[in-house]
C-alpha positions as CSV (number, residue, x, y, z in Angstrom):
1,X,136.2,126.2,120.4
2,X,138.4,122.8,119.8
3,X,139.9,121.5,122.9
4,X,143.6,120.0,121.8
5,X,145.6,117.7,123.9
6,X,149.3,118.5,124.4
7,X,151.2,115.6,125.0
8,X,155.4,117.0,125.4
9,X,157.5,116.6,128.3
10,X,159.6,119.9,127.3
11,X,158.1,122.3,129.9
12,X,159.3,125.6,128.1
13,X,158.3,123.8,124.8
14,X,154.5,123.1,125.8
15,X,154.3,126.1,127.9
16,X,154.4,128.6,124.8
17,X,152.5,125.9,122.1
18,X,149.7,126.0,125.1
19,X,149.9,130.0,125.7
20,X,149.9,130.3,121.6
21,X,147.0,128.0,120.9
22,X,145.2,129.7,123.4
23,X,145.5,132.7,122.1
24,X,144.0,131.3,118.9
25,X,141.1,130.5,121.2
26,X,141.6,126.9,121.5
27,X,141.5,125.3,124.8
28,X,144.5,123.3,125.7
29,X,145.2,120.6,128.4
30,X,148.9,119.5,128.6
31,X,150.3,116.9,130.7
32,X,153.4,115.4,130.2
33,X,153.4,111.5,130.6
34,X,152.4,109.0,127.8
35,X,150.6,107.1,130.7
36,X,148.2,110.2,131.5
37,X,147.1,110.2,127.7
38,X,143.9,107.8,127.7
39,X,142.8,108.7,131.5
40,X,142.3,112.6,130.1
41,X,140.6,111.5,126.5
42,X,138.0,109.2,128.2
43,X,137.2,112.1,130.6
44,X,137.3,115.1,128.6
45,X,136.1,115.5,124.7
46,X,139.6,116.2,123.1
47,X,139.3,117.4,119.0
48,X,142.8,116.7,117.8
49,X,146.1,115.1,119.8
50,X,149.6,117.0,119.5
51,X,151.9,114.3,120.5
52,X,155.9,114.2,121.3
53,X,157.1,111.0,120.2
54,X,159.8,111.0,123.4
55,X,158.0,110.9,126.6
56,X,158.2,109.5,129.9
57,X,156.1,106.3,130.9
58,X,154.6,105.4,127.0
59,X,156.4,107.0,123.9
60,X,154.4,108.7,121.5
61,X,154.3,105.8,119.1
62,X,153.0,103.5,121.5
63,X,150.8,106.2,122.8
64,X,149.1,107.3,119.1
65,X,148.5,103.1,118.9
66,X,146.6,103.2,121.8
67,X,144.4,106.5,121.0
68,X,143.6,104.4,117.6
69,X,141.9,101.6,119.6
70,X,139.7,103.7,122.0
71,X,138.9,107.1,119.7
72,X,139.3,108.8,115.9
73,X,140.3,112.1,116.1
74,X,143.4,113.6,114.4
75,X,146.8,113.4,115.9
76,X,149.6,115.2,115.3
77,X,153.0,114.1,116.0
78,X,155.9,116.1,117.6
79,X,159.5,114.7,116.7
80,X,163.0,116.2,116.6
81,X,164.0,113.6,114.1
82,X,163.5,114.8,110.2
83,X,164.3,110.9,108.7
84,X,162.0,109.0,107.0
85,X,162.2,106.4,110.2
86,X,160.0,108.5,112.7
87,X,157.3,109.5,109.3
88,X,156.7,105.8,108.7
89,X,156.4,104.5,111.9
90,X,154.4,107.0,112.9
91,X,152.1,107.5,109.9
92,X,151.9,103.3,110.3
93,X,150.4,103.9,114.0
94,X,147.9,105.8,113.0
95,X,149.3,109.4,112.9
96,X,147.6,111.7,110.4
97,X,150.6,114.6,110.9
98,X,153.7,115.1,111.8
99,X,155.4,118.6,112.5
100,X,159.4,118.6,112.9
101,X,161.2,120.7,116.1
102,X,161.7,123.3,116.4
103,X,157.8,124.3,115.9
104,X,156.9,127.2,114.2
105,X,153.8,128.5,115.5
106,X,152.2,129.9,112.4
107,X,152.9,126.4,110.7
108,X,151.7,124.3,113.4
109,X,148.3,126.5,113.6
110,X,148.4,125.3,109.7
111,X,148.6,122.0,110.1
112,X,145.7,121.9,113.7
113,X,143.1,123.9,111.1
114,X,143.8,121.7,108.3
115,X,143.4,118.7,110.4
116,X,140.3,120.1,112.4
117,X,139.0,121.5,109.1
118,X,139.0,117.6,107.2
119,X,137.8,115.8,110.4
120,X,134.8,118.2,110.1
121,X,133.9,118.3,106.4
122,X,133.6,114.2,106.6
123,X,130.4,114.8,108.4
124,X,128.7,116.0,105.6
125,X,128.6,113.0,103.0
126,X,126.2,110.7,104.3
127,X,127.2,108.3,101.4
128,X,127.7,105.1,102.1
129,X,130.2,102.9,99.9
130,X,130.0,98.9,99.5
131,X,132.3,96.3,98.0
132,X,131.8,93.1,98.3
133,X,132.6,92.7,102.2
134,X,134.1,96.1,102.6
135,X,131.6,98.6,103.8
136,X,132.9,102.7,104.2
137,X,130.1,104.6,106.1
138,X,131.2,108.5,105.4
139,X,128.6,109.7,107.7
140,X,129.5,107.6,110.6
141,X,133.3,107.5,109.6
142,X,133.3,103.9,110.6
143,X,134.8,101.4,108.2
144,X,133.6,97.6,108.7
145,X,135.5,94.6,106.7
146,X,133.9,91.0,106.8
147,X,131.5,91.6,110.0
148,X,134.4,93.4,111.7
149,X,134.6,97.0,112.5
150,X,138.6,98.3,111.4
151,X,139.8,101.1,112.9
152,X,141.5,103.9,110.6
153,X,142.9,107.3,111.7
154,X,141.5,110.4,110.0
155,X,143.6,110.5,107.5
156,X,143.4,106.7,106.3
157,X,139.6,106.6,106.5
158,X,139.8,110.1,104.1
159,X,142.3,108.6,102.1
160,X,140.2,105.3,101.6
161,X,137.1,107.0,101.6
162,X,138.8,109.0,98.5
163,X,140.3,106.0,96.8
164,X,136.8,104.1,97.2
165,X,135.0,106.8,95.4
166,X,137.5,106.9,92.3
167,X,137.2,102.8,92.6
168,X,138.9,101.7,89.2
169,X,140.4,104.8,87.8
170,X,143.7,105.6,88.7
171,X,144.3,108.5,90.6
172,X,147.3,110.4,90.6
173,X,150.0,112.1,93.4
174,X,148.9,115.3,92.9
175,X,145.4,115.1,92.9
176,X,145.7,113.0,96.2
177,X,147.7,115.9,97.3
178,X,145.4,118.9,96.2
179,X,142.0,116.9,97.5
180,X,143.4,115.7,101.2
181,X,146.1,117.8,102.0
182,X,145.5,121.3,100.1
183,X,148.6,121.7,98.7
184,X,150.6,120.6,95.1
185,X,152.7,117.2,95.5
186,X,156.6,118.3,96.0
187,X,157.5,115.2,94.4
188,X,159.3,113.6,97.4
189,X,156.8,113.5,100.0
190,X,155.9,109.6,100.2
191,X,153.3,110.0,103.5
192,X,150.4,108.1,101.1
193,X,153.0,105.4,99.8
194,X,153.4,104.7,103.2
195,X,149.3,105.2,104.0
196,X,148.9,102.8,101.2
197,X,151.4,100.4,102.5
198,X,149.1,101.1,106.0
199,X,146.0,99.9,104.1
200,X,147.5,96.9,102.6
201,X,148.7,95.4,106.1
202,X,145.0,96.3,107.7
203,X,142.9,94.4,104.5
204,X,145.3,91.8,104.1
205,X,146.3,92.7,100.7
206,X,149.7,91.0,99.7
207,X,152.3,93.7,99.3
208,X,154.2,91.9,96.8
209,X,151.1,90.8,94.7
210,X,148.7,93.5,95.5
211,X,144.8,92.9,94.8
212,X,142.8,95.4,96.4
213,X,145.3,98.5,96.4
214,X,147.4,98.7,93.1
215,X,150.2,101.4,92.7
216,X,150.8,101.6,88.7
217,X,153.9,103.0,88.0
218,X,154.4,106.6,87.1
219,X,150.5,106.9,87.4
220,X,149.3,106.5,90.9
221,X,147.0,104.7,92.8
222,X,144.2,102.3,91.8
223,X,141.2,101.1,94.4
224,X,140.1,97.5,92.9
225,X,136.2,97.6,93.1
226,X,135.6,94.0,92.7
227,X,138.8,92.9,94.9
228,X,137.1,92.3,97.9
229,X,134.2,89.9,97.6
230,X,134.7,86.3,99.9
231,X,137.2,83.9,98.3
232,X,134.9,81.2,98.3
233,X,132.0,83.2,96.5
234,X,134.8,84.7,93.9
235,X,136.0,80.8,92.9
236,X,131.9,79.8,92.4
C-alpha cells in the first residue's frame, strides 16, 4: 500500500483526491502548507508527492527543490496554469509529472501507477554504468560525477540511465516516449527537451556547444560515451 503526500491548500480539492486515493487503497496524508512538507517526509516513509504549485508558506516549486535535496521519490505537480512556463520550471526543479486542474480522477490514478510503477522497476537492474568520471548505479539509483554524488529526480535518473545505456546511438522522441512514459510521442510534448536542457545545466555541458548531451536534428538524442573523462587526462 503506497503512502502519497498531498500537498494543496484547496480544502474541497484535497478532500475528494484523499477520499478517492483511498479508495484505491492508498494511504494519504494531506496538509496544506509548503512549510509542513519536509517535517512529514523525514517522519513518515512517503512513495510519491502530489504537489500544488500555489501554497501558503513555500510554493510548490520551491517546495519540489527542497524534496530533491533530502529524498528521490516521484513528485507530481498540481497547477491551474496549462503554459509551457509552470512545465519547465517545474520539470527544471526536479518534478517528474505534472497534472493540469481541474483533476480528473481516473487520469491522475494514471499518472500515481505510472510513476509508482517506474520508481519500482529501477530496482531490478543491478547494472552499473561508467564513463570516464560519470558513474550511474541502477541498483542504488544514485548518480555520482567527479567524487560528487548529483541528485536527479526519478524521472532524470530514468531518463539518463536510458540515454547511458544507448551511449552513442541516437535515440529518437518516440522511443523515449514508448520506454519512460508508455505512451506514442504526440509530437508537441517537449517535457525531455526540457529534461535534457536539466541535464546539461547539472553536468556542466555548454548549451550552445553541447559535449556530453547532443540533440541532432530531426533525429533525437545522443549520450557521448567518451565526453566525460577529466580535461586534463583528455588533453594528455
Amino acid at each position: 500500500m503506497a503512502h502519497i503526500l498531498l500537498v494543496e491548500d484547496d480544502i474541497s480539492l484535497a478532500t475528494w483526491v484523499r477520499e478517492y486515493l483511498q479508495e484505491q487503497e492508498f494511504t494519504v496524508t494531506h496538509v496544506a502548507r509548503g512549510d509542513q512538507v519536509m517535517d512529514v517526509i523525514l517522519e513518515h516513509t512517503i512513495d510519491l508527492v502530489l504537489l500544488d504549485v500555489m501554497l501558503p508558506g513555500l510554493n510548490g516549486i520551491e517546495v519540489c527543490r527542497l524534496i530533491r535535496q533530502h529524498k528521490q521519490l516521484p513528485i507530481i505537480m498540481l497547477t491551474a496554469r496549462a503554459d509551457e512556463f509552470d512545465e519547465v520550471i517545474g520539470l527544471e526543479a526536479g518534478a517528474d509529472d505534472y497534472v493540469i486542474k481541474p483533476v480528473r480522477p481516473r487520469a491522475l490514478l494514471a499518472r500515481i501507477n505510472r510513476q509508482l510503477s517506474s520508481n519500482q522497476s529501477q530496482t531490478h537492474s543491478p547494472q552499473e554504468l561508467v564513463f570516464g568520471e560519470l558513474c550511474i548505479n541502477q541498483d542504488a539509483k544514485r548518480v555520482t560525477y567527479q567524487g560528487k554524488e548529483i541528485d536527479l529526480s526519478t524521472s532524470l535518473f530514468s531518463f539518463l540511465s536510458y540515454l547511458a545505456e544507448r551511449a552513442g546511438t541516437v535515440v529518437d522522441r518516440d522511443s523515449v516516449f514508448k520506454a519512460l512514459k508508455k505512451r506514442e510521442y504526440d509530437g508537441q510534448d517537449r517535457r525531455f527537451d526540457v529534461m535534457l536542457s536539466t541535464l546539461r545545466k547539472t553536468f556542466n555541458d555548454d548549451p550552445q556547444k553541447p559535449q556530453k548531451f547532443k540533440t541532432v536534428w530531426g533525429k533525437g538524442y545522443l549520450f557521448v560515451s567518451d565526453a566525460w573523462q577529466d580535461n586534463t587526462q583528455k588533453s594528455e
